[in-house]
C-alpha positions, 0 to 999 in steps of 0.5 A: 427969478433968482440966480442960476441955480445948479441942477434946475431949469428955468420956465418949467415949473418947481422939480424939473431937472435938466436930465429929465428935460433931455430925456424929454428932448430924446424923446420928442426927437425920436418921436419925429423921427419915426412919424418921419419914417412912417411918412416916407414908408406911406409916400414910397409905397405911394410912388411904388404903387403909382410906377406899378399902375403907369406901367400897366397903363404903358402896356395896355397903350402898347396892345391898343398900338398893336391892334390899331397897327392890325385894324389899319393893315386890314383896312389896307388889305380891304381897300386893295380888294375893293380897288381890284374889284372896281377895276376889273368890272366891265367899262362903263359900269362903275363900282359906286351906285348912281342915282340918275333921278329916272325911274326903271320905265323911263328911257335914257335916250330922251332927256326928261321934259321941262 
């Protein structure tokens, strides 16, 4: 190859000058750079657009919370209502439904014949 030569660079061929290697070198940087930029735009945006969706999300779960608090309230409520109701019937006559296994004619005197 030769001793160094001044104004010339090895490896690139015949012609190339060190001023055109770093205006190429700037170039390739600033190349990166933007491509680099770009990314960060893209993946902030992304995180923005993420933060916007999450929020929503916290909310919805806040009003699915609330209702749940109101439905739970109004099962209280209910229950209450049935529990006084049942309370307040006659003795002897309970809320629920019983089923003795007897049809309406038979007579809950004599106990059913084996």
């Amino acid at each position: 190859m030769g001793p160094e030569r001044y104004g010339r660079v090895r490896g690139y061929g015949v012609g190339v000058t060190p001023t055109q290697l770093s205006e190429v070198s700037r170039y390739t940087q600033h190349a990166a750079t933007d491509a680099q930029d770009s990314r960060v735009r893209r993946l902030e945006a992304e995180i923005q657009e993420i933060r916007q969706s999450r929020a929503a999300e916290m909310e919805e779960m806040r009003q699915s919370r609330a209702e749940m608090q109101a439905m739970r309230g109004q099962i209280d409520r209910l229950t209450s209502l049935l529990e006084m109701y049942g309370s307040s019937q006659a003795p002897g006559i309970s809320g629920t439904r019983r089923d003795s296994g007897t049809s309406r004619g038979d007579n809950d005197d004599h106990p059913p014949a084996d």
